[in-house]
Structures are given as C-alpha cells and as structure tokens.
C-alpha positions in Angstrom: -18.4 -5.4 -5.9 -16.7 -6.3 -2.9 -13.1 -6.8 -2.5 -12.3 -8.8 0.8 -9.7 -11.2 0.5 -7.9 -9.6 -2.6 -4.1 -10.0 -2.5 -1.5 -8.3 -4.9 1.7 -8.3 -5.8 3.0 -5.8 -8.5 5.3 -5.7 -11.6 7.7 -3.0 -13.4 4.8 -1.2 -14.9 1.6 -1.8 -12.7 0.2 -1.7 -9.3 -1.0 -5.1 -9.7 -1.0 -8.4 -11.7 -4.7 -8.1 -12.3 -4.1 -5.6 -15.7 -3.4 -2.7 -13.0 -7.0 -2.4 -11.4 -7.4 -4.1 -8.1 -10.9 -4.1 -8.5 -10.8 -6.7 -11.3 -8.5 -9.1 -9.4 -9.7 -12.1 -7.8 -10.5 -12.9 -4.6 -7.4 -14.8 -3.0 -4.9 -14.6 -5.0 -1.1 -15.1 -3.8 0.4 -12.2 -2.4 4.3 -12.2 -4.0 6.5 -9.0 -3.0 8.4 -8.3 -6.3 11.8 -6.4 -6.7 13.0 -4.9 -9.8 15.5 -2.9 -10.2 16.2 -1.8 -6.5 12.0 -0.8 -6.2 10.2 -3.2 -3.9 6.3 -3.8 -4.5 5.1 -5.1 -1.1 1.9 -7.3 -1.2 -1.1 -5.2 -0.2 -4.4 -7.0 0.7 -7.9 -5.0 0.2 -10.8 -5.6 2.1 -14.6 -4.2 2.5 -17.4 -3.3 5.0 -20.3 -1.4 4.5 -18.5 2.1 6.1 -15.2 1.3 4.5 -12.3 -0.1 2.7 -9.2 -1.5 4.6 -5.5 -1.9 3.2 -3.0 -4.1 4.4 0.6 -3.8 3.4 3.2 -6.4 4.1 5.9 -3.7 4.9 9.1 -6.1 6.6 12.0 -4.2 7.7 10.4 -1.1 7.3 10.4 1.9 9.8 7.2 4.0 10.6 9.1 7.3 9.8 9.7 6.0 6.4 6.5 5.4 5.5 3.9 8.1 3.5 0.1 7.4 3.2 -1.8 10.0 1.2 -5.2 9.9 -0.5 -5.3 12.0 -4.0 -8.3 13.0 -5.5 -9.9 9.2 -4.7 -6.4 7.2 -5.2 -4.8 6.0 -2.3 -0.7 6.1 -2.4 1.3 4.6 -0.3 5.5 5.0 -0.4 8.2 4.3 1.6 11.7 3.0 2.4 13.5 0.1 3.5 17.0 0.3 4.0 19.1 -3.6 3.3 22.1 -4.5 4.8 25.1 -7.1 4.2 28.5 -7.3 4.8 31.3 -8.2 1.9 35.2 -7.9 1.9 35.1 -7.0 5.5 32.7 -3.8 5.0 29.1 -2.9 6.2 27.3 -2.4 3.0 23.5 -0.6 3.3 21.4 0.3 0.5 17.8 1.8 0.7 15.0 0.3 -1.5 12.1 2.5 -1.8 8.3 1.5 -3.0 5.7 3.4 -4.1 1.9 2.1 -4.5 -1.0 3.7 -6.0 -4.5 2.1 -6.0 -7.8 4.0 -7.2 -10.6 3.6 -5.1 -13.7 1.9 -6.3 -16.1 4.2 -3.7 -16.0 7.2 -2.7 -13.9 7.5 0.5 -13.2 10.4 3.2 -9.4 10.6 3.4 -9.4 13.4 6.0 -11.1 10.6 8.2 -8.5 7.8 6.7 -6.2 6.2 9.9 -3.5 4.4 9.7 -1.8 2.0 12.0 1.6 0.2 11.8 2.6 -2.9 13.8 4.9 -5.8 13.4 5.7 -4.9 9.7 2.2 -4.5 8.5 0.6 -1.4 7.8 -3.0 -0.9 7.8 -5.8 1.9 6.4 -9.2 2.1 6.8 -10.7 4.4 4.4 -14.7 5.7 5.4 -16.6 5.2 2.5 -18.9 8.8 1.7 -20.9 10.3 -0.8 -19.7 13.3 -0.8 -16.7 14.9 -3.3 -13.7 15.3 -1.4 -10.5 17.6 -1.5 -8.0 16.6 -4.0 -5.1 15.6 -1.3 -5.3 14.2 2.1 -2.4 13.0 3.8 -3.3 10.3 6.4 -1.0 10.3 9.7 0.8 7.0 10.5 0.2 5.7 14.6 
C-alpha cells in the first residue's frame, strides 16, 4: 500500500490521528501541529517510491543541532527542540518545547543508508527500502 500524500498531525497519546498507524491514514489529510502540555507534534508528511520511503517534517523555529533522526529496529524516530520566546513585565522570557515522533515502517528499510536533509524549517528522510534484516539502531546524520 502506498503512502504518498499522507499528512499527520498527532495527539497526547499517539503519533497520529489515524488510531496511531500512519499506514492506515488517508491520503491527504490536513496536517495540524498540535501542542499539549509544552510537547509539540509537528506535522510529518509520508511519501513512497519503489527504492524508498520519504518523511517530511514541518519543523518551524527549529535548529539543525537540535534535531535527532534515528531508525530502531524498523521505527523511525524523530526528536527535537524548539526554543519560544516573548517578552512580559519588561523581561525576555524563553522556554524550550521538545517533540518526539515515532512511526513504524510498513517495509523494510536500510537506516545505515537513511539521509537526512534540513532546509527552511523542513526536515526531510529518505529511507531505502531492503529485504534484508537490519541492525536494531541506526542513527541517521542530519545535512
């Protein structure tokens, strides 16, 4: 099953609105960034080609040092920081709101060959599709 154009946003308890599985979501649904209690669930769009699986993440405001991509035995995780910023009485006020996001893959993929490339506030991973069993944890480097 293919998953181009799939687009979603999270709650408290689950990486998606689709009952948790991104696989069973349907195609173009309305990315919505949710925050709840100070965690931030940035809207993450999944697509497919015959080699591999790409992520997009709607990351805003966020620096490329704070972000962490990983692949664990066939999940892809994805967590970072984003530190927010006002002013009140006078006083510069900054407080960090963090995200994490886990999606199981529906393939196989080869995280040791996983890139991922951040620009303008998006972040995006291609993951090559394989048959083979890979090693439990893969972190992927951010460029």
């Amino acid at each position: 099953m293919g998953m181009n154009g799939r687009v979603l946003h999270g709650e408290a308890t689950v990486s998606c609105i689709c009952s948790g599985d991104p696989h069973q979501c349907n195609a173009g649904e309305v990315a919505v960034p949710v925050i709840d209690h100070g965690n931030w669930l940035p809207a993450v769009e999944f697509s497919e080609t015959e080699e591999s699986l790409m992520v997009s993440v709607e990351l805003p405001d966020v620096q490329a040092e704070n972000i962490a991509v990983s692949v664990v035995d066939n999940e892809l995780s994805i967590r970072g920081e984003r530190v927010e910023g006002g002013v009140s009485s006078g006083q510069t006020l900054h407080s960090q709101v963090s995200f994490c996001r886990s999606f199981p893959m529906p393939v196989k993929v080869w995280g040791e060959h996983a890139t991922a490339h951040f620009a303008s506030g998006v972040l995006h991973i291609t993951l090559p599709k394989t048959k083979k069993k890979q090693g439990p944890r893969t972190a992927v480097p951010l460029h």
